[in-house]
C-alpha positions as CSV (number, residue, x, y, z in Angstrom):
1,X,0.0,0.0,0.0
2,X,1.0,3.0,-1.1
3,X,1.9,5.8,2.1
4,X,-0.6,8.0,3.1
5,X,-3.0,6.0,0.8
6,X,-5.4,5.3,3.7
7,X,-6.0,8.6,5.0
8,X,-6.7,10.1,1.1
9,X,-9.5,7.7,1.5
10,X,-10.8,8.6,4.4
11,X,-10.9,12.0,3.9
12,X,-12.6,11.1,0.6
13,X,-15.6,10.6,2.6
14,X,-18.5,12.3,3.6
15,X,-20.9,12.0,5.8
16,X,-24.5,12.4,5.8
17,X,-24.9,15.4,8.0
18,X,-22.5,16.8,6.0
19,X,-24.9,16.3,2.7
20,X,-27.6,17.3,4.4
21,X,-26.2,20.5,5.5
22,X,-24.9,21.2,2.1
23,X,-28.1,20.3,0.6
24,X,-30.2,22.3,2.9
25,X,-27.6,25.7,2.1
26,X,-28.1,25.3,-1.4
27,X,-31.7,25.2,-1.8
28,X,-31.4,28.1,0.8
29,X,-28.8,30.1,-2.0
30,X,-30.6,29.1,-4.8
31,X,-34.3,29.9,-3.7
32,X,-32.8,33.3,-2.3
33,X,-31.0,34.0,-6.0
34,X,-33.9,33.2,-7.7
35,X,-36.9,34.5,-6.1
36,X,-34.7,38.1,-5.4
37,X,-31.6,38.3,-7.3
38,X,-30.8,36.6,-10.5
39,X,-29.8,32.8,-11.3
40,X,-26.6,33.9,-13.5
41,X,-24.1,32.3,-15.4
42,X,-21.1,32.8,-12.7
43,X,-23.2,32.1,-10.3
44,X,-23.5,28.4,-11.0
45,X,-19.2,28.4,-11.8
46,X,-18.9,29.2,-8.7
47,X,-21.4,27.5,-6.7
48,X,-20.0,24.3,-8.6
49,X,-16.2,25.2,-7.8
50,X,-17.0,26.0,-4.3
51,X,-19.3,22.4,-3.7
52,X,-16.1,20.9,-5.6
53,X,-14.1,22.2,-2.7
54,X,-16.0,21.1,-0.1
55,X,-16.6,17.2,-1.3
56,X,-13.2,16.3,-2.9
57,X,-11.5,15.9,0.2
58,X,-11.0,16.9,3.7
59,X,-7.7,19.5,2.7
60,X,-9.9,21.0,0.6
61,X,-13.3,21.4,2.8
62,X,-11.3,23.0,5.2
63,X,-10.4,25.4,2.7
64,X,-13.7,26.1,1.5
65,X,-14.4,26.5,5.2
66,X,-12.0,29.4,4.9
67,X,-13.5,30.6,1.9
68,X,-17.1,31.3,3.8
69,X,-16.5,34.8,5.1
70,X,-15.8,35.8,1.3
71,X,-19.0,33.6,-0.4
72,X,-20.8,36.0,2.8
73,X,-19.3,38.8,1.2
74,X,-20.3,38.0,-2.2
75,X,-23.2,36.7,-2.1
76,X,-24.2,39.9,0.1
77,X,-22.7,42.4,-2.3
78,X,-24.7,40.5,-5.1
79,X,-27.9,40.8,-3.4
80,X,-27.5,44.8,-2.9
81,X,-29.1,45.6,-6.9
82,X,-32.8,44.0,-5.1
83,X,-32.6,46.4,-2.8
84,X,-31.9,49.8,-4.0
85,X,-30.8,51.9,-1.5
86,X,-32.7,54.9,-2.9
87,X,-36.0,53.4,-1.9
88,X,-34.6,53.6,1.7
89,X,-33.3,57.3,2.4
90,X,-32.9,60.5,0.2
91,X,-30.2,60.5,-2.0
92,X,-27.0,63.2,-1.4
93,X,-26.1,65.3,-4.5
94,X,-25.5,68.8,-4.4
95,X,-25.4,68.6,-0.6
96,X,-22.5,66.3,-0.9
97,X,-20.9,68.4,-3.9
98,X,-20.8,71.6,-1.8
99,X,-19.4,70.1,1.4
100,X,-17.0,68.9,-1.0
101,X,-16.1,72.4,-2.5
102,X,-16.6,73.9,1.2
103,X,-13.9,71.3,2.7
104,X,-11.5,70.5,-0.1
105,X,-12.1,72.9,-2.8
106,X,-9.1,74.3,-4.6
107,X,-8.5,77.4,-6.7
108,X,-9.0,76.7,-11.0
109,X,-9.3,80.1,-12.7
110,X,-10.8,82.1,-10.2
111,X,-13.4,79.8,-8.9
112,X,-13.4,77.1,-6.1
113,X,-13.7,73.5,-7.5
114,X,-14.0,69.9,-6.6
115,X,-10.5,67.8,-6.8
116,X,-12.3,65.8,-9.5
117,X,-13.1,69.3,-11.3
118,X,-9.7,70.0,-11.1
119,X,-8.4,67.2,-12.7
120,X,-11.0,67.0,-15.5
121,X,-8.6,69.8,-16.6
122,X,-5.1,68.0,-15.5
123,X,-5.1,64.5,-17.3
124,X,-2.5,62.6,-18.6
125,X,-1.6,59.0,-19.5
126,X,0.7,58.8,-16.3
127,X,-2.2,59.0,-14.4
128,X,-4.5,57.1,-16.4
129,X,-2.6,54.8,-15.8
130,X,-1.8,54.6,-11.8
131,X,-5.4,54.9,-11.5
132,X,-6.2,51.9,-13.7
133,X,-3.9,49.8,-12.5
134,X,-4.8,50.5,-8.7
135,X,-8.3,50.3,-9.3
136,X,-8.4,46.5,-10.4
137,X,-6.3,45.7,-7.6
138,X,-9.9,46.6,-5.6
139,X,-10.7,43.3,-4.4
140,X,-8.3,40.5,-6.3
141,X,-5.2,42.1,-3.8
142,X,-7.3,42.2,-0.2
143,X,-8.2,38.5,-1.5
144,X,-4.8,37.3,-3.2
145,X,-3.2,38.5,0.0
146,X,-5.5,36.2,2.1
147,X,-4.3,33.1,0.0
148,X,-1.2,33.7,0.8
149,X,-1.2,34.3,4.4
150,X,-3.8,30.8,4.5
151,X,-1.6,28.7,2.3
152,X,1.8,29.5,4.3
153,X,-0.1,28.7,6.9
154,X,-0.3,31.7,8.9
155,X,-4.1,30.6,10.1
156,X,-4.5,33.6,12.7
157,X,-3.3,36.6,10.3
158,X,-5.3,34.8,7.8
159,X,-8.9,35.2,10.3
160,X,-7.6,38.1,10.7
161,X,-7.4,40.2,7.4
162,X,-10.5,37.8,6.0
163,X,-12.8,39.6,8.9
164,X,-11.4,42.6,8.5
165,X,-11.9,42.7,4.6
166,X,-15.7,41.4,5.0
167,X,-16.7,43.2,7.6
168,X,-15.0,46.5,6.8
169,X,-17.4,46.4,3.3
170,X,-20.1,45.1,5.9
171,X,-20.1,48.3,7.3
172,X,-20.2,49.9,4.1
173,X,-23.2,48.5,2.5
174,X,-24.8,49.6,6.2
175,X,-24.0,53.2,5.4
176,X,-25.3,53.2,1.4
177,X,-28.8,52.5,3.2
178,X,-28.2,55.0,5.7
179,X,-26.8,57.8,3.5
180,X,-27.4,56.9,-0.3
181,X,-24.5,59.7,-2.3
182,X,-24.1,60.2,-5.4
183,X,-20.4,60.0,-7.3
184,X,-19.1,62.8,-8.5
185,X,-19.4,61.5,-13.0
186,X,-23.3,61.7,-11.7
187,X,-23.4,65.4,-11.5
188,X,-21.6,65.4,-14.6
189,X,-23.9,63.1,-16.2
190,X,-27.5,64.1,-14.6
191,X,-27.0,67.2,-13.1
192,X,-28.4,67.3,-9.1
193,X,-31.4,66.1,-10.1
194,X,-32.3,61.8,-9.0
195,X,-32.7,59.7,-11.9
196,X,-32.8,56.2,-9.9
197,X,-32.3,54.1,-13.3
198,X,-28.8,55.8,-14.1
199,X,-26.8,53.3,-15.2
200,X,-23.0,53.3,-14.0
201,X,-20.1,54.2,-15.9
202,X,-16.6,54.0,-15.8
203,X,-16.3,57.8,-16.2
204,X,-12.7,58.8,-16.5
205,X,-11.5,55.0,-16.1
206,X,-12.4,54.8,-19.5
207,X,-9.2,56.5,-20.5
208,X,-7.5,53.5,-19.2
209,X,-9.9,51.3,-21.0
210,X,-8.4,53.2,-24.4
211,X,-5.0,53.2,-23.1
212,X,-5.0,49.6,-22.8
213,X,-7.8,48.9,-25.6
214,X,-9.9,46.7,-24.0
215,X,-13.0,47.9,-21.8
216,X,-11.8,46.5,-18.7
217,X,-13.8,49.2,-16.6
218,X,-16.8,50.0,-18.9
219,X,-17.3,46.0,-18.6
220,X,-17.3,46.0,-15.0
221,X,-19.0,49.3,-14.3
222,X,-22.0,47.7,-16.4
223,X,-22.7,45.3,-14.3
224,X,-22.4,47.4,-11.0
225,X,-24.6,46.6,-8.1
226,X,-25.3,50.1,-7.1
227,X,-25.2,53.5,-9.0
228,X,-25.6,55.4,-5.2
229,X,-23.0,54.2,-3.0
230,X,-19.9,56.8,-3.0
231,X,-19.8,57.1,0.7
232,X,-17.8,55.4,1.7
233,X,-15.7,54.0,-1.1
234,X,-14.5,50.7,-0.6
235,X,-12.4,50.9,-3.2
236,X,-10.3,53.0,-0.5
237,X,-11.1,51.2,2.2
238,X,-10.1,47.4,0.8
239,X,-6.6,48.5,-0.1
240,X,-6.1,50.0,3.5
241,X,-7.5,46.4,5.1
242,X,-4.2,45.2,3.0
243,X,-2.1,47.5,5.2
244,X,-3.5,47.3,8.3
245,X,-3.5,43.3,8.3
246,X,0.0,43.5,7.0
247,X,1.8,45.5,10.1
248,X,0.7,41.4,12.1
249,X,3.5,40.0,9.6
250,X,6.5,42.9,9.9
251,X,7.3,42.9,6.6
252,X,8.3,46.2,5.8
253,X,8.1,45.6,1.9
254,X,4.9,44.0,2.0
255,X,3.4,46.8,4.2
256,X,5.5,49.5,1.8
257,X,4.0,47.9,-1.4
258,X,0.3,48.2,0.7
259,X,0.7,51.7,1.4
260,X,1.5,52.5,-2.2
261,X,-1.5,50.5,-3.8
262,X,-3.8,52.6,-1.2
263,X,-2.1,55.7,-1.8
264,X,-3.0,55.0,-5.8
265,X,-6.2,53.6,-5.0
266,X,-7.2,56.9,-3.0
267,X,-5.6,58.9,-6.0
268,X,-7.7,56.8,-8.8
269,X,-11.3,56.9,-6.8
270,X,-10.6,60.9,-7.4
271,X,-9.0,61.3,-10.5
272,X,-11.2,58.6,-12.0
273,X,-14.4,60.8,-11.1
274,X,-16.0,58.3,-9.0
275,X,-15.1,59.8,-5.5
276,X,-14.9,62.7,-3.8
277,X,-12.3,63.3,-0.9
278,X,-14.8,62.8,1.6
279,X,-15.8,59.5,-0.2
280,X,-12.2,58.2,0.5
281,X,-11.6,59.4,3.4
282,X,-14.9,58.3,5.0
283,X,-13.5,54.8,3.1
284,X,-10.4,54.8,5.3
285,X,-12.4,55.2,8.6
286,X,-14.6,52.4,7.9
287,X,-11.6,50.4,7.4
288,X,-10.5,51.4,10.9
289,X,-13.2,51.3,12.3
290,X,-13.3,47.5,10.8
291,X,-9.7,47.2,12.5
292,X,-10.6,47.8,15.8
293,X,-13.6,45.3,16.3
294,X,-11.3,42.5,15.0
295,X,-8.5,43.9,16.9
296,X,-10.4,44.5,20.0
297,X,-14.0,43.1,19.9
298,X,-13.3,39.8,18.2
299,X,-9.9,39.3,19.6
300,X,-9.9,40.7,23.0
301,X,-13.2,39.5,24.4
302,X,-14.8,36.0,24.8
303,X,-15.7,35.8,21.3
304,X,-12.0,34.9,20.4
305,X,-12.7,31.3,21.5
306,X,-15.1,30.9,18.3
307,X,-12.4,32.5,16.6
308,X,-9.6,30.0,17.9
309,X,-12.4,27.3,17.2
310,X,-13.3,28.7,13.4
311,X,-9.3,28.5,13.4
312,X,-9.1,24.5,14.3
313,X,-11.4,24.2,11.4
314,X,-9.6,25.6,8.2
């Protein structure tokens, strides 16, 4: 008999609670995708990569145990275009563009603008391209960087940044119901008046889409989950949930390379006209603010046994 033989075949196995649970969660998924989202095409790649992960083997249930926080995530973020958040709470347009201008206005011929007015009249392909580049790194880098903490084993950092990521963009979707804004392309494209079935652009991203050729943005702003959600930006915040998780390793490259992607993130969500300072800024503090309850409410209090225990698991 071949080493090790044995204990592949045992971990082959399944039981029957195990079907049962993972029968019972996807009539759960699928009722809730049908009767309120959409049944789509990537939705059934990766429901089938996902149930591939958790009945090959045991190695790999533990990683789609892992894997959970971000299917929440996802599954979550998905679920958002059912329930516009402008049916919820007024939306913020002017009001948002003038304490823009009233904060972090800056002089262009005579008149205070917006830093996204500013550089309407200040592009280049230097910084069509920072921002393009940084802007895809929005969510494959938080969860790229969670692979590679989970698969050199570093289980703890792992929980660590995967809780952060999640529930800092948690928080966020929280706050699109409670303050619904407006990016700064929709003034340019609607005035301050509501239209709720604006669709979303890629607004000044599309000069990266013609540096490169391909409509890397305009294809992924099309299918955006919602046109009103500016504050905060995640696509601040994730880059920053990069850095904060990093300082747990002392790597001072890793953490240099984080702070640069963030500080090109923050640059893109404003030179790319879909943030304003505020937006970002408001992005950073929810990241924070994410930092602290894993730091401190997860980790310090009696809820880190579940964590240890979620830890045994992956």
């Amino acid at each position: 008999m071949v080493p090790g033989r044995k204990i592949t075949q045992t971990n082959m196995t399944t039981s029957k609670k195990q079907y049962i649970s993972a029968l019972v969660i996807s009539l759960l998924y699928f009722s809730w995708m049908y009767l309120k989202v959409e049944i789509r095409l990537d939705h059934l790649i990766s429901y089938a990569f996902f149930a591939t992960l958790y009945f090959y083997n045991e190695r790999t249930r533990k990683f789609f145990f892992a894997m959970c926080p971000f299917i929440v995530y996802i599954t979550v973020y998905d679920s958002l275009r059912s329930f516009p958040n402008y049916m919820y709470n007024t939306i913020h347009i002017e009001d948002l563009y003038q304490l823009e201008k009233q904060f972090f206005g800056v002089f262009l011929d005579g008149s205070i603008v917006t830093l996204n007015e500013f550089f309407a009249h200040h592009q280049n392909r230097v910084f069509d391209l920072i921002s393009g580049i940084s802007y895809m790194s929005w969510v494959p880098m938080p969860i790229g960087f969670a692979m590679y903490l989970y698969f050199t084993n570093r289980k703890e950092i792992y929980l660590n940044m995967v809780f952060l990521f999640v529930l800092t963009n948690l928080f966020g979707f929280v706050i699109y119901y409670f303050y619904p804004a407006a990016p700064p392309w929709y003034i340019d494209t609607c005035g301050f008046e509501f239209h709720p079935d604006t669709a979303c652009i890629a607004a000044r991203l599309s000069n990266f889409d013609d540096l490169v050729g391909w409509p890397v943005f305009a294809k992924f702003y099309s299918g955006n989950a919602n046109v009103f959600a500016a504050v905060p930006s995640l696509h601040a915040a994730n880059p920053v949930t990069c850095l904060l998780a990093s300082f747990q390793l002392k790597n001072r490259i890793l953490t240099a390379v984080f702070f640069l992607v963030s500080c090109g993130m923050w640059f893109g969500a404003i030179y790319g006209n879909h943030h304003y300072l505020i937006d970002v800024l408001s992005g950073g503090l929810t990241a924070l603010v994410a930092f602290f309850a894993v730091r401190v409410i997860l980790r310090k209090t009696a809820l880190n046994k579940y964590m240890v225990k979620y830890e045994s698991i992956i």
